[in-house]
C-alpha positions in Angstrom: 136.1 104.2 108.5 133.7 106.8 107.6 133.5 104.7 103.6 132.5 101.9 105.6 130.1 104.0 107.5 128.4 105.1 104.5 128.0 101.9 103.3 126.1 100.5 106.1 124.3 103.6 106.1 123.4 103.1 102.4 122.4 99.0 102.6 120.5 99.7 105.9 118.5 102.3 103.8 118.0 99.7 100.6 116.7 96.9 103.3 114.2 99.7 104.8 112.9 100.4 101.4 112.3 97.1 100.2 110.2 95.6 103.3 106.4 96.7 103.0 104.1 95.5 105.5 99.9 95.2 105.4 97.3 95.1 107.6 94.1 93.4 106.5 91.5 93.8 108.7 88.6 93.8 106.2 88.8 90.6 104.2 87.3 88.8 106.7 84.9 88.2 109.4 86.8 85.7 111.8 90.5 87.0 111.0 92.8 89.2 110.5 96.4 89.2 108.8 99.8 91.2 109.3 101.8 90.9 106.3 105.4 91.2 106.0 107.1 91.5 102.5 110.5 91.3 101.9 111.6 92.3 98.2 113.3 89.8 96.8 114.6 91.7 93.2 114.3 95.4 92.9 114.7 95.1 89.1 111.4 92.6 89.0 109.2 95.6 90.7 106.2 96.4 89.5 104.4 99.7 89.8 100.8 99.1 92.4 102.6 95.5 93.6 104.8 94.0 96.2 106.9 91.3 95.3 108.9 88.9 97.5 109.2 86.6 100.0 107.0 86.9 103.3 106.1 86.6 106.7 102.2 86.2 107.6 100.8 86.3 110.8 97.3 85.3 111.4 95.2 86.8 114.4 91.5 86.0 115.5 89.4 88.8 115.8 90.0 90.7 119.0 93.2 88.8 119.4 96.6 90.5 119.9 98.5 87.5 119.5 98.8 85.0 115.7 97.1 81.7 116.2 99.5 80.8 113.5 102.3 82.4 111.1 103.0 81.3 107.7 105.9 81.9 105.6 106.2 82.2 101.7 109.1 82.3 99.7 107.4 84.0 97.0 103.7 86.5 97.3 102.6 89.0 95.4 100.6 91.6 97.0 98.3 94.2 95.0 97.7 97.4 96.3 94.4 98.0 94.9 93.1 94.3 95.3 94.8 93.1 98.1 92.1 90.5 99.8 88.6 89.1 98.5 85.6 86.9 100.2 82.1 86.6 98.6 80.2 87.3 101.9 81.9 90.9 102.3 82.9 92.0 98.5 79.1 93.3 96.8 81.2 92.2 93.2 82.0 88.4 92.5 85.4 87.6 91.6 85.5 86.9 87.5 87.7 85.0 84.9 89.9 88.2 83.6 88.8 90.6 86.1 90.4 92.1 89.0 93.6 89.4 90.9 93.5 89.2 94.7 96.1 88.5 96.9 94.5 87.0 99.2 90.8 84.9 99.4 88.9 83.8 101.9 86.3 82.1 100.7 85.2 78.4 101.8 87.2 75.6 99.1 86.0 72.5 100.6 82.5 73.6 101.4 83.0 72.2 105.6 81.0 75.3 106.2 84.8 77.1 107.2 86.8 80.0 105.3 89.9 79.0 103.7 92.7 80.7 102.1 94.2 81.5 99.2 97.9 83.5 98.8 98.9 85.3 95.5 102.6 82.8 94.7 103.6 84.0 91.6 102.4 84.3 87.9 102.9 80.2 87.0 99.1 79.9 85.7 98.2 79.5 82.1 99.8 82.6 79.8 101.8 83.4 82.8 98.1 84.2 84.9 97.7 83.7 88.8 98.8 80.9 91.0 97.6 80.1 94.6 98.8 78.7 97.8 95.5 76.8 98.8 94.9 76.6 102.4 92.1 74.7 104.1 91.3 75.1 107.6 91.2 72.3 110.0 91.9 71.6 113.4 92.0 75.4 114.4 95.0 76.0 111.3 95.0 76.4 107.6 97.5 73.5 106.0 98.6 74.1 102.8 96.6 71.6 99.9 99.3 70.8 97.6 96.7 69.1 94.9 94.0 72.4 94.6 97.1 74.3 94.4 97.9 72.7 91.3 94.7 73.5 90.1 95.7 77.2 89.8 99.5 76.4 87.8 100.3 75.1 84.6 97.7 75.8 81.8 95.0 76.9 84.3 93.6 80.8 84.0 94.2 81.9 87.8 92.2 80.8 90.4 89.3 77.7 90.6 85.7 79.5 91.2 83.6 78.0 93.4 80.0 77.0 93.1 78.7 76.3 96.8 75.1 74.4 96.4 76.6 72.0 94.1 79.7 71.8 96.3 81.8 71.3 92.9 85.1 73.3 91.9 85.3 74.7 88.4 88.5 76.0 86.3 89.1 77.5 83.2 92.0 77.1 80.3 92.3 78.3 76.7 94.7 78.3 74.1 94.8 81.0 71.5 90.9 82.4 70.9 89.7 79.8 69.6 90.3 76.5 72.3 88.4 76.9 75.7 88.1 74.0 78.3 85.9 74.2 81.3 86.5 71.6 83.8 84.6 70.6 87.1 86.0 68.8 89.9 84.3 67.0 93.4 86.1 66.7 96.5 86.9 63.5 97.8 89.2 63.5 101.4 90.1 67.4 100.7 91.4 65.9 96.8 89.8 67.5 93.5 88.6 64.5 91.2 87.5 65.6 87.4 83.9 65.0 87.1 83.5 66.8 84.0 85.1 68.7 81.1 84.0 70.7 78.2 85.5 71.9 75.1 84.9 74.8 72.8 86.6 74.3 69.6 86.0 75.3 65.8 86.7 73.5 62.8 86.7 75.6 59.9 84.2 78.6 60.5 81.8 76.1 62.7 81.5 75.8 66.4 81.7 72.5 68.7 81.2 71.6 72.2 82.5 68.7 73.4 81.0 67.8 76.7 82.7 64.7 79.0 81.0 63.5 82.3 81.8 60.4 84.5 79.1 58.9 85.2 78.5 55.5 87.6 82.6 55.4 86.6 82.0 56.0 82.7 83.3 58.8 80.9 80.2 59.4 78.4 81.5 61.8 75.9 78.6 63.9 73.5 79.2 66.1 71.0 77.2 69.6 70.0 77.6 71.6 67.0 76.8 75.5 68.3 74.6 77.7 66.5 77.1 80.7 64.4 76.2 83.9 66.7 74.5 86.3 64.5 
């Protein structure tokens, strides 16, 4: 009885230890989140992160109950950066610069924040990738196509440029093969609009650039100047 005892005693300990939870009160000027993590392998841990599956409730300001919870079988919280959104951070997020967990920052450019969640490490040489939410009808709905834009061979997540209401992303592979793309929105649905490429051949430079235009892909080609 008292082995068992112990036991219990010991597990109940190891399920204490591995559940972290986060108020974010700061990364935004309409809500507020109350995170939940779960640890889902203590051997995966990293030292500054959280890593797991996760319960989030989202509050309005001023509200004591969640308009809406949302449930992840895989987040990764940072410590240090744990939410971003470019009307309260002074620094703009950049391509290898600091990861979020979480983003607010306006997607679809309907004039309200959306959201981005930290999933896992499935971007290009093991980088970033999002959950993208967009808000409408007074919730955020997960946006299974601008989520993709942050997995496979893409370097974290999309950056936004707001006066051209366009998306952009970044890929590479090895030092010396770089593609820019740039997507438009059509029904909440990223649709390529552009891509560039910076290659080399031999010791010289090329850009390829690629833009639809009136339906037409019209493809040029630019040999770069050597940098001195």
């Amino acid at each position: 009885m008292k082995f068992l005892l112990l036991v219990l005693v010991f597990f109940a300990g190891q399920t204490l230890f591995a559940q972290e939870t986060f108020k974010i009160q700061n990364a935004s000027k309409k809500y507020d989140l109350f995170v939940r993590v779960v640890e889902n392998d203590a051997q995966d841990r990293l030292q500054g992160y959280v890593k797991g599956s996760a319960r989030i409730n989202l509050y309005r300001k001023g509200k004591k109950h969640p308009f809406q919870i949302l449930r992840l079988r895989n987040i990764i919280v940072s410590k240090e950066n744990t939410a971003f959104n470019p009307k309260i951070n002074t620094k703009p997020r950049g391509l290898y610069a600091e990861t979020y967990s979480f983003v607010f920052e306006d997607f679809n450019f309907d004039g309200y924040e959306d959201l981005a969640i930290w999933n896992g490490n499935n971007g290009g040489y093991t980088g970033p990738s999002y959950n993208i939410y967009l808000y409408k009808s007074g919730k955020f709905t997960l946006n299974r196509k601008l989520s993709e834009l942050t997995e496979g061979v893409y370097l974290g997540l999309f950056f936004t440029e707001p006066k051209k209401r366009r998306l952009v992303t970044f890929s590479k592979s090895g030092c010396c093969y770089h593609e820019t793309e740039t997507y438009k929105l059509l029904n909440n649905k990223p649709v390529l609009t552009q891509k560039e490429i910076e290659y080399f051949i031999g010791d010289d430079k090329f850009l390829d650039t690629r833009k639809l235009i009136k339906g037409k892909w019209i493809k040029r080609t630019k040999k770069l100047k050597k940098e001195a």
